[in-house]
PDB file of N, CA, C and O in Angstrom:
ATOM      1  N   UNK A   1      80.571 119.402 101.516  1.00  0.00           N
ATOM      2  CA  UNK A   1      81.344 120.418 100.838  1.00  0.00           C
ATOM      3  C   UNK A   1      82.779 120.383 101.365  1.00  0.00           C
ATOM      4  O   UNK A   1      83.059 120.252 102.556  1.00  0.00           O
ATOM      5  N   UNK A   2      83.562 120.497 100.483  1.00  0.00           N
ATOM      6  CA  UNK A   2      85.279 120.357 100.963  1.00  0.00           C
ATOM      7  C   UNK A   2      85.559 121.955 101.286  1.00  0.00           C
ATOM      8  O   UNK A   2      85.045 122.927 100.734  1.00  0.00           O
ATOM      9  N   UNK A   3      86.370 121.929 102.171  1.00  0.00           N
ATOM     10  CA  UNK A   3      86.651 122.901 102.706  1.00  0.00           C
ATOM     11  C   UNK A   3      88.316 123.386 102.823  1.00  0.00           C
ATOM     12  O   UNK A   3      88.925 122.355 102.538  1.00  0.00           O
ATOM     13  N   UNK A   4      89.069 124.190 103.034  1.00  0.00           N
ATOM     14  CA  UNK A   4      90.211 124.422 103.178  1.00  0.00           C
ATOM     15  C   UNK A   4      90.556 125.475 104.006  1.00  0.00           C
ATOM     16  O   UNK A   4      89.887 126.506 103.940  1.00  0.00           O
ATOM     17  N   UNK A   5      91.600 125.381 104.870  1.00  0.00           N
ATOM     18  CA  UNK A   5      92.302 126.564 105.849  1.00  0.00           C
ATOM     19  C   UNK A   5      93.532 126.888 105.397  1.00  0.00           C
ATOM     20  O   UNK A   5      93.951 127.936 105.888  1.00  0.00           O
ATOM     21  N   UNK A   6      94.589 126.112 104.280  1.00  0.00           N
ATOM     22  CA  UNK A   6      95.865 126.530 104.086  1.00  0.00           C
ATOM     23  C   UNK A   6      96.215 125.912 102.692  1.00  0.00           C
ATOM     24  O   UNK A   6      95.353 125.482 101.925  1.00  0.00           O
ATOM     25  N   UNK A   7      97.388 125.908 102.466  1.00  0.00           N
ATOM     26  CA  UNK A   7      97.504 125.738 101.035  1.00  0.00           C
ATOM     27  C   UNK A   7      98.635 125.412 100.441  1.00  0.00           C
ATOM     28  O   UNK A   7      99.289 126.453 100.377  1.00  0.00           O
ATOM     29  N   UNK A   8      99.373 124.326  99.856  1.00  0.00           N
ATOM     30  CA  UNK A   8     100.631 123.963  99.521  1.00  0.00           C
ATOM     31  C   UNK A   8     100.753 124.856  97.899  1.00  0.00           C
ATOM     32  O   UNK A   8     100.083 125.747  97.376  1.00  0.00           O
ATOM     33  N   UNK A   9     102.002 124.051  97.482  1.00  0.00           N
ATOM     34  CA  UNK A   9     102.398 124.675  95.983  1.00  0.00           C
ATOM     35  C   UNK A   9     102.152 123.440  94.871  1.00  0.00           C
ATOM     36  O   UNK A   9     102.319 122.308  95.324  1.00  0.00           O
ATOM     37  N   UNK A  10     101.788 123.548  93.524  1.00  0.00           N
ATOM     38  CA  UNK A  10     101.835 122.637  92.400  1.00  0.00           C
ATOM     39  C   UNK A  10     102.916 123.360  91.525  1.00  0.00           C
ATOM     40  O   UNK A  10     103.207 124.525  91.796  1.00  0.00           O
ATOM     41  N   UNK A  11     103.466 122.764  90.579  1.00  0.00           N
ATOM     42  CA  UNK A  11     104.033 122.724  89.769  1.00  0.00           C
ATOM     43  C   UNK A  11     104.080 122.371  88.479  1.00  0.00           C
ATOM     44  O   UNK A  11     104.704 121.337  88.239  1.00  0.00           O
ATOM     45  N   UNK A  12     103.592 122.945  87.579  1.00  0.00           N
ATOM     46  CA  UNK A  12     102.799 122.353  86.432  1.00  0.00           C
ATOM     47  C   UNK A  12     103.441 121.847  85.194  1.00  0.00           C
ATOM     48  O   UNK A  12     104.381 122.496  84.733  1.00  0.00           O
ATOM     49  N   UNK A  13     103.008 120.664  84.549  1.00  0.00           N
ATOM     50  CA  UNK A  13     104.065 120.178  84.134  1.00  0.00           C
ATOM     51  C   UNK A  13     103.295 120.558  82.446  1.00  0.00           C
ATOM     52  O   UNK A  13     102.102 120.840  82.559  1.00  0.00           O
ATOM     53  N   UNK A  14     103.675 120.581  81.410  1.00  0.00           N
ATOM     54  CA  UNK A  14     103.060 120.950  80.400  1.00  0.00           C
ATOM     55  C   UNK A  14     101.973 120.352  79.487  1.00  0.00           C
ATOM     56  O   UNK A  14     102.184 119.462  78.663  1.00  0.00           O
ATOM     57  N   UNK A  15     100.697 120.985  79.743  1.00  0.00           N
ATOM     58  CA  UNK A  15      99.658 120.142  79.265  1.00  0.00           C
ATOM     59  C   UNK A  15      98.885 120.398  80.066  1.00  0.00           C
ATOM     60  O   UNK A  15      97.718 120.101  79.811  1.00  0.00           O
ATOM     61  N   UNK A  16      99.203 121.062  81.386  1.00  0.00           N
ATOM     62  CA  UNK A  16      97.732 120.438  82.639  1.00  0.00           C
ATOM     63  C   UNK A  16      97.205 121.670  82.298  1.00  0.00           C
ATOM     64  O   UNK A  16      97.632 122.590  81.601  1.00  0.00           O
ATOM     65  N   UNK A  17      96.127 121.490  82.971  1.00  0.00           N
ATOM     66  CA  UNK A  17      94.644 122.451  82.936  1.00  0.00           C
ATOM     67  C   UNK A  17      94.329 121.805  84.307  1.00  0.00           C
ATOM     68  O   UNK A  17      94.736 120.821  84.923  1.00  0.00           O
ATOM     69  N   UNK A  18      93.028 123.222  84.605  1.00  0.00           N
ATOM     70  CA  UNK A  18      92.944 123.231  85.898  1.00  0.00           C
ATOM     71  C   UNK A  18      92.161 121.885  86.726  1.00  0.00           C
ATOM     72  O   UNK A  18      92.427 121.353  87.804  1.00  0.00           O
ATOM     73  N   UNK A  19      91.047 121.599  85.670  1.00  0.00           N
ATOM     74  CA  UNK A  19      90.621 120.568  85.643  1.00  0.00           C
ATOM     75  C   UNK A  19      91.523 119.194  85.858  1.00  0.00           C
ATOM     76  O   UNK A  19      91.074 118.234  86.484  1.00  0.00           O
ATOM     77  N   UNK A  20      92.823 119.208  85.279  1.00  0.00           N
ATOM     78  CA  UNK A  20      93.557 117.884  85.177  1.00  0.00           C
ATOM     79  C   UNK A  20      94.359 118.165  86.802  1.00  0.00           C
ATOM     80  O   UNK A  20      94.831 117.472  87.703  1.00  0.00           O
ATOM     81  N   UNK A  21      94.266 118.847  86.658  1.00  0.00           N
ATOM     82  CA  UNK A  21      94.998 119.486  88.409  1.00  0.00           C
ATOM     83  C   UNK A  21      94.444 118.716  89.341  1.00  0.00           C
ATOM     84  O   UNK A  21      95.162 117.968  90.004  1.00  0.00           O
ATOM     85  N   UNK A  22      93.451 118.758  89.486  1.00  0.00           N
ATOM     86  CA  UNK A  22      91.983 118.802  90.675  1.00  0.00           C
ATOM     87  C   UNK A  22      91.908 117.280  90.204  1.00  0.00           C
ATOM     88  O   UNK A  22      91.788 116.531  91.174  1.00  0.00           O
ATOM     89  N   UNK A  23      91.928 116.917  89.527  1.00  0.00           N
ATOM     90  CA  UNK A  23      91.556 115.457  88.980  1.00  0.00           C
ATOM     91  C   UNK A  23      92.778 114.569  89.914  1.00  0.00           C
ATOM     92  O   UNK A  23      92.566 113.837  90.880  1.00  0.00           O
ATOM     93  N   UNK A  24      94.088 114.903  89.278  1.00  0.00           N
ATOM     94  CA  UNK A  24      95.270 114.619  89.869  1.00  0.00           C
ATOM     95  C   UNK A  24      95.325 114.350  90.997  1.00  0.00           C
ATOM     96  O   UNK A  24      95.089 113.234  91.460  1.00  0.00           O
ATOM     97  N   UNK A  25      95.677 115.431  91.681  1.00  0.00           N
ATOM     98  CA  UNK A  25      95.563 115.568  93.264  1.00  0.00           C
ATOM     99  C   UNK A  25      94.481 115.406  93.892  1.00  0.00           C
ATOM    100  O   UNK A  25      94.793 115.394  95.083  1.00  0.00           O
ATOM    101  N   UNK A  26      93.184 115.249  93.768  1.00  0.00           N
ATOM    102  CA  UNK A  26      92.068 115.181  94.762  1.00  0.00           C
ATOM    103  C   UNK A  26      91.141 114.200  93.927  1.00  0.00           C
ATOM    104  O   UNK A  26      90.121 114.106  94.609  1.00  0.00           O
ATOM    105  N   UNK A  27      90.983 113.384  92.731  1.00  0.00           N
ATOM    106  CA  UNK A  27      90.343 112.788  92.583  1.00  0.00           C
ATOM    107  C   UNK A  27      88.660 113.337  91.974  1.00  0.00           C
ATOM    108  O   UNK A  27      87.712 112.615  91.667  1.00  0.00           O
ATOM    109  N   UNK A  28      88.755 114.936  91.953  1.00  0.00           N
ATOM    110  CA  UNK A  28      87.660 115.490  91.569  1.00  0.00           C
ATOM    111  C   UNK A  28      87.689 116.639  90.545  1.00  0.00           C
ATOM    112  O   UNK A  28      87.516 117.776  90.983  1.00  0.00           O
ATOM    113  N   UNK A  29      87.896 116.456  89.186  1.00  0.00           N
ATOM    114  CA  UNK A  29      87.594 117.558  88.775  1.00  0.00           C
ATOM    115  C   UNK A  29      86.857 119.189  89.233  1.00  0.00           C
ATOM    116  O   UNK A  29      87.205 120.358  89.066  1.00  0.00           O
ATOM    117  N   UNK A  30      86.069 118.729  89.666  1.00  0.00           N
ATOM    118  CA  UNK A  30      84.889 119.874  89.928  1.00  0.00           C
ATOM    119  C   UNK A  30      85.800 121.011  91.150  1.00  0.00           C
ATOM    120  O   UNK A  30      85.623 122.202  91.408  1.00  0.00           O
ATOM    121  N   UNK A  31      86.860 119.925  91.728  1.00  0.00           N
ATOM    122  CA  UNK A  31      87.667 120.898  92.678  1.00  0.00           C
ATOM    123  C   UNK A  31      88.544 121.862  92.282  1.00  0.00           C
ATOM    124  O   UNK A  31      89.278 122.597  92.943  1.00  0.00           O
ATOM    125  N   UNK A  32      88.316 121.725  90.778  1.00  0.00           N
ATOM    126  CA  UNK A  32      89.319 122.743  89.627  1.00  0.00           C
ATOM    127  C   UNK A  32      88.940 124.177  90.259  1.00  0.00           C
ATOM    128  O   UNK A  32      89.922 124.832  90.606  1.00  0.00           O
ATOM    129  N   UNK A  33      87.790 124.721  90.449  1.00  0.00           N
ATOM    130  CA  UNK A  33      87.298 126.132  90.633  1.00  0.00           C
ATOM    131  C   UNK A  33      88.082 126.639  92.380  1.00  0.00           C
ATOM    132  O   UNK A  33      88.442 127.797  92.590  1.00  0.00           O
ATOM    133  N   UNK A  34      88.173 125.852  93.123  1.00  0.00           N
ATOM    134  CA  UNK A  34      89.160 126.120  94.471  1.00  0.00           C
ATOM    135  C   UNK A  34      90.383 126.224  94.245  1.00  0.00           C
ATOM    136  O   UNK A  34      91.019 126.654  95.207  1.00  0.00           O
ATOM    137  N   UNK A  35      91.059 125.956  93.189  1.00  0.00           N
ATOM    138  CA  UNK A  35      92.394 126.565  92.466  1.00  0.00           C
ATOM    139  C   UNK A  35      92.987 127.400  91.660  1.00  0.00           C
ATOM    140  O   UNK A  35      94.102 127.911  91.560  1.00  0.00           O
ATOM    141  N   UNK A  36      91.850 127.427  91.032  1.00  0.00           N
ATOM    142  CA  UNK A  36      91.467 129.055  90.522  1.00  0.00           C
ATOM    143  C   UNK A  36      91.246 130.117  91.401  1.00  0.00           C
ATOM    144  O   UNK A  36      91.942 131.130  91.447  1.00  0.00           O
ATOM    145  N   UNK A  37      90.279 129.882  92.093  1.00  0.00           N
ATOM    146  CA  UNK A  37      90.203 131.289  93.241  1.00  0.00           C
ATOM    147  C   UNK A  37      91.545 131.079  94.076  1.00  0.00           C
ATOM    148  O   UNK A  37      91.600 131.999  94.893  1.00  0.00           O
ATOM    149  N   UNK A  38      92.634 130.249  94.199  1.00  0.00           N
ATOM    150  CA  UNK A  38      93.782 130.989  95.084  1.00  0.00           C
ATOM    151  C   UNK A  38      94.815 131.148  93.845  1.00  0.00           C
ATOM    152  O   UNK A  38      95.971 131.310  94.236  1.00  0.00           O
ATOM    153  N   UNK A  39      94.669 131.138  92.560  1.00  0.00           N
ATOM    154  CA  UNK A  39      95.305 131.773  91.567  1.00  0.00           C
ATOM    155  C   UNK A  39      94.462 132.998  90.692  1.00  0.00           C
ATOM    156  O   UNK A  39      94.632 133.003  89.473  1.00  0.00           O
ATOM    157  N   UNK A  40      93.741 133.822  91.177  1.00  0.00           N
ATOM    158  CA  UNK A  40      93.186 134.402  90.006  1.00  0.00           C
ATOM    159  C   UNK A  40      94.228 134.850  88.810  1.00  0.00           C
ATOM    160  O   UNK A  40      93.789 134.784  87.662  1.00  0.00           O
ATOM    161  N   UNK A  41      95.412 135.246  88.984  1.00  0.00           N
ATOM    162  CA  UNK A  41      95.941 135.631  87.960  1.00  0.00           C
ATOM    163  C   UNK A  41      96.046 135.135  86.975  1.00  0.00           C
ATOM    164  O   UNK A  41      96.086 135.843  85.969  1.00  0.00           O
ATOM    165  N   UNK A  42      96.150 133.420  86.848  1.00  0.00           N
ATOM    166  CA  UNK A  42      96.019 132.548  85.666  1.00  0.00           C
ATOM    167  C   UNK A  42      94.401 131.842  85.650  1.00  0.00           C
ATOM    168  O   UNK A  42      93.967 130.693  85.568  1.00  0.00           O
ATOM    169  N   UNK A  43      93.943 132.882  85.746  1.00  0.00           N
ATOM    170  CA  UNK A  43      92.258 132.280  85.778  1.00  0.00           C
ATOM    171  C   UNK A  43      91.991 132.414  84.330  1.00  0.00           C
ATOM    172  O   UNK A  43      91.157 131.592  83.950  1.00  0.00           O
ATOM    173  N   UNK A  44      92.431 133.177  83.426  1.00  0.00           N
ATOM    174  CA  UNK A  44      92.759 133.045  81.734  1.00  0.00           C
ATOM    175  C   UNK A  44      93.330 131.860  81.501  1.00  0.00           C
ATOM    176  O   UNK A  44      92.883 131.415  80.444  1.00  0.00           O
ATOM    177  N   UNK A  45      94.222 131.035  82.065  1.00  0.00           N
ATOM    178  CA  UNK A  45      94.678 129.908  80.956  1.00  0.00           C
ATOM    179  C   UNK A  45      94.012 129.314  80.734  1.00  0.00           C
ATOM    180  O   UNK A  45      93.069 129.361  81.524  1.00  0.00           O
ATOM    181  N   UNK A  46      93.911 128.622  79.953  1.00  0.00           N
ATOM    182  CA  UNK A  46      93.440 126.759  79.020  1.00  0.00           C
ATOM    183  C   UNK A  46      94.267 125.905  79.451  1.00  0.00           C
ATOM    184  O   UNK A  46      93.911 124.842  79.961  1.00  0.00           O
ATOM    185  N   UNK A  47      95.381 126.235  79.313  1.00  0.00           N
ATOM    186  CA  UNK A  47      96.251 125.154  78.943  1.00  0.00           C
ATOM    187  C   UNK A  47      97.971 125.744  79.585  1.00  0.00           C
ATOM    188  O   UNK A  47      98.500 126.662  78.958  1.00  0.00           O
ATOM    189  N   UNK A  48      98.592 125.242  80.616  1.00  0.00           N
ATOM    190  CA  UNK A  48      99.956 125.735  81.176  1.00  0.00           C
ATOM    191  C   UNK A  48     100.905 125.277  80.505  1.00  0.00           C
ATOM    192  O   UNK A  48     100.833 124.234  79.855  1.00  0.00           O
ATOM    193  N   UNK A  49     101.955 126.045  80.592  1.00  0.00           N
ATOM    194  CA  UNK A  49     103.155 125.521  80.280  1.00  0.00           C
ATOM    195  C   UNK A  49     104.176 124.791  81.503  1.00  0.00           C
ATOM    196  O   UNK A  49     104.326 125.119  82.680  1.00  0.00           O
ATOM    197  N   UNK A  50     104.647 123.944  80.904  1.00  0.00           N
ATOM    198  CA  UNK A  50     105.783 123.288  82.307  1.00  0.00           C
ATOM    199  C   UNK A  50     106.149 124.695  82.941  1.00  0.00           C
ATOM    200  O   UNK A  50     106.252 125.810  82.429  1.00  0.00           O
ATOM    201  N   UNK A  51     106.324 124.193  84.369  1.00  0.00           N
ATOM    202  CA  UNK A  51     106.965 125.464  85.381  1.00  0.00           C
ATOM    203  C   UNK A  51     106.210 126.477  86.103  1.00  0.00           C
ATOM    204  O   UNK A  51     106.688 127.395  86.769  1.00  0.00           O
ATOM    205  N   UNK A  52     104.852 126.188  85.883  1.00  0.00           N
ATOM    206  CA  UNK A  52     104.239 127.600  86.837  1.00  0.00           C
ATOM    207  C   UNK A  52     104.155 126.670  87.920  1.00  0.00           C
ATOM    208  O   UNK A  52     104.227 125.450  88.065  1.00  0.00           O
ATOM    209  N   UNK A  53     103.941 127.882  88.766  1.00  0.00           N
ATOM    210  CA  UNK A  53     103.971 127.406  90.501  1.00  0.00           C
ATOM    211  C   UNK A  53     102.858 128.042  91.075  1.00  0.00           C
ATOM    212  O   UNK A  53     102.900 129.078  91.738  1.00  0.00           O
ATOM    213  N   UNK A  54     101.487 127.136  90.691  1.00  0.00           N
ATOM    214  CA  UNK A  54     100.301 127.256  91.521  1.00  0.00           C
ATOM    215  C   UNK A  54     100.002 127.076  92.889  1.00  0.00           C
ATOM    216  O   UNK A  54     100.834 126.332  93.408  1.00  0.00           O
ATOM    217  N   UNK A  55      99.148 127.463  93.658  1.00  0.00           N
ATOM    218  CA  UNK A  55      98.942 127.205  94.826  1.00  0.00           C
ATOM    219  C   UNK A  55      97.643 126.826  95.271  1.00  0.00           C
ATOM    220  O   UNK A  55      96.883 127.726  95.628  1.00  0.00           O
ATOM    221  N   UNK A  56      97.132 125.226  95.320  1.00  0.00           N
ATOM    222  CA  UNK A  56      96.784 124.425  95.846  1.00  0.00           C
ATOM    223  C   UNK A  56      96.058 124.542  97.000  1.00  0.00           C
ATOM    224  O   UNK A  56      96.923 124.838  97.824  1.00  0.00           O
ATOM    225  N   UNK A  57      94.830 124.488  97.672  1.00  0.00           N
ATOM    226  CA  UNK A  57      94.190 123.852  98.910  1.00  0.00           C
ATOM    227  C   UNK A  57      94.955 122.132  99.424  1.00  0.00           C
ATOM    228  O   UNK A  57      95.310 121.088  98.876  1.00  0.00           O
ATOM    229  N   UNK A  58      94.892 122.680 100.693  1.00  0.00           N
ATOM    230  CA  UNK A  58      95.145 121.174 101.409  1.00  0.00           C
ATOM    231  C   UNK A  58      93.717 121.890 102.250  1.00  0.00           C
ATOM    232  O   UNK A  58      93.528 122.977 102.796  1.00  0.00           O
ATOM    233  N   UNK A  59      92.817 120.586 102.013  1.00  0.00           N
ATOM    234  CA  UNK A  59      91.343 120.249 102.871  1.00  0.00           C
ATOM    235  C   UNK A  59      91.312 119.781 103.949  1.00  0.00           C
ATOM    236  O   UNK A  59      91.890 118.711 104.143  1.00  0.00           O
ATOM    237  N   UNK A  60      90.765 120.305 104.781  1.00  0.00           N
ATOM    238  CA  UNK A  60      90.281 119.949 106.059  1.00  0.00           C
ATOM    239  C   UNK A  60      89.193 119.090 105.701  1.00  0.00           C
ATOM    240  O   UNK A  60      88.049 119.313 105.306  1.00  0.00           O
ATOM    241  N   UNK A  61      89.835 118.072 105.936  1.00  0.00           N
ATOM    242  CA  UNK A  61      88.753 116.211 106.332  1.00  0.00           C
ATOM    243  C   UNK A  61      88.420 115.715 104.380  1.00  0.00           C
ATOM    244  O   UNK A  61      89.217 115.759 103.442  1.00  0.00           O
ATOM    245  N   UNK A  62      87.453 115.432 104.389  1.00  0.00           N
ATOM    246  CA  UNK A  62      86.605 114.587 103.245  1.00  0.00           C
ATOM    247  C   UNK A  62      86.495 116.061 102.264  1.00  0.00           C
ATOM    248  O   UNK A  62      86.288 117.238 102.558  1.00  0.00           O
ATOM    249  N   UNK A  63      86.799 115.176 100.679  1.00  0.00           N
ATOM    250  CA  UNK A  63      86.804 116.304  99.695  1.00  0.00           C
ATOM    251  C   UNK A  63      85.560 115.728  99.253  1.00  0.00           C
ATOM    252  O   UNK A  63      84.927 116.369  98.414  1.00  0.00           O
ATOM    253  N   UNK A  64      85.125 114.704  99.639  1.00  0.00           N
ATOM    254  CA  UNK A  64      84.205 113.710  98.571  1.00  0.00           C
ATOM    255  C   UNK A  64      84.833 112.558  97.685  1.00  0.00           C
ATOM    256  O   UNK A  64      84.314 111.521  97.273  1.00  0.00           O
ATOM    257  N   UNK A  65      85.905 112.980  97.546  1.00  0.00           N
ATOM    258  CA  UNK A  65      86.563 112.169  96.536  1.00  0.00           C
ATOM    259  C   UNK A  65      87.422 110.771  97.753  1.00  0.00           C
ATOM    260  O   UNK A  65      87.338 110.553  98.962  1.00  0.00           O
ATOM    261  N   UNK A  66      88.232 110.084  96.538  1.00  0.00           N
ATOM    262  CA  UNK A  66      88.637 109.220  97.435  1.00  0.00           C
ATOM    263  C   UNK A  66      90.350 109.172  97.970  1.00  0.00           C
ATOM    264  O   UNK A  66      91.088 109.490  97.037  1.00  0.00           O
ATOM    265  N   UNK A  67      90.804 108.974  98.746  1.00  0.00           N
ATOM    266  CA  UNK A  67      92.131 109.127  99.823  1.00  0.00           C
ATOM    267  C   UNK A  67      93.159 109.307  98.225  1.00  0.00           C
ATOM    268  O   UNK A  67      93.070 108.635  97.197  1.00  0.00           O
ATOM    269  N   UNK A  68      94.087 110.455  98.538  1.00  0.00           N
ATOM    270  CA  UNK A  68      94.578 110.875  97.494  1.00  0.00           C
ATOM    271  C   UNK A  68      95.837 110.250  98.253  1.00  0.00           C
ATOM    272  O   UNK A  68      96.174 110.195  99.435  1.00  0.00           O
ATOM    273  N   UNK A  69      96.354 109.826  97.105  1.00  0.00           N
ATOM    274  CA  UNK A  69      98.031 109.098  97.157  1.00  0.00           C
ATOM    275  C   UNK A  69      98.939 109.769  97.778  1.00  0.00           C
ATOM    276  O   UNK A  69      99.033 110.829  97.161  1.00  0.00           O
ATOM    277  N   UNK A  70      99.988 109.766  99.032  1.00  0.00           N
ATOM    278  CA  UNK A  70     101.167 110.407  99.146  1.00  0.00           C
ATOM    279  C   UNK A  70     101.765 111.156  98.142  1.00  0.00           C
ATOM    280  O   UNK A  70     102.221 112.272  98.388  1.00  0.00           O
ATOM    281  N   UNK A  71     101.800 110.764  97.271  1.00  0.00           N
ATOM    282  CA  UNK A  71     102.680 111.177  96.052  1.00  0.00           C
ATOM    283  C   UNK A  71     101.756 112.137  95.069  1.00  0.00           C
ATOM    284  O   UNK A  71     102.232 112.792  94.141  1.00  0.00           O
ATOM    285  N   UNK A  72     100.733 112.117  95.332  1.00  0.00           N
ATOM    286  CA  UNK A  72     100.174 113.123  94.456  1.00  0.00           C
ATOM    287  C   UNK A  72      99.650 114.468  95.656  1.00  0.00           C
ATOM    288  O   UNK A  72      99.293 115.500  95.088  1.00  0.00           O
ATOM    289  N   UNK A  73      99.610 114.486  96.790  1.00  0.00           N
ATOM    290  CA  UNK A  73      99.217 115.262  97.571  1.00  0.00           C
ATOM    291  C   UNK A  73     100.195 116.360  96.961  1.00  0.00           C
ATOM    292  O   UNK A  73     101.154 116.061  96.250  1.00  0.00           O
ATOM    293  N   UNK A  74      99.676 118.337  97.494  1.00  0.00           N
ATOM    294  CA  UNK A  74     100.421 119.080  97.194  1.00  0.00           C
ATOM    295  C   UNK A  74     101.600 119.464  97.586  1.00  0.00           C
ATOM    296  O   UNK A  74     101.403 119.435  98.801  1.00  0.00           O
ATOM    297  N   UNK A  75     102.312 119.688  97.508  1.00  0.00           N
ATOM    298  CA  UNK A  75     103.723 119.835  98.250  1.00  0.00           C
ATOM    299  C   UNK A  75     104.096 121.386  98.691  1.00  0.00           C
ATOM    300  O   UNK A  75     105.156 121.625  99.269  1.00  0.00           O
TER     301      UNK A  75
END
């Protein structure tokens, strides 16, 4: 089970969903629901518009998934 203690920022570019989020950055869809619970307020969208500023888990150790790129990690 992936786990988290802290949490960077995303920036959403238009089109993503939470699912494409989690996919993105961690290689796992299913990690969509750990980005939701540190956003409940947009726990209603489908679908973002460019410009929101979500907030992201950074995991302590193994997500399951595989070594996520410099460049896609959260910032």
């Amino acid at each position: 089970m992936a786990t988290y203690s802290s949490y960077g920022y995303y920036t959403t570019t238009q089109s993503d969903t939470f699912d494409l989020i989690a996919y993105d950055l961690y290689g796992d869809e299913y990690l969509a629901s750990d980005i939701v619970a540190l956003n409940p307020e947009y726990s209603g969208e489908l679908i973002f518009d460019a410009g929101v500023e979500l907030k992201v888990p950074i995991y302590d150790g193994d997500t399951g998934s595989e070594t996520v790129a410099p460049w896609r990690r959260p910032r």
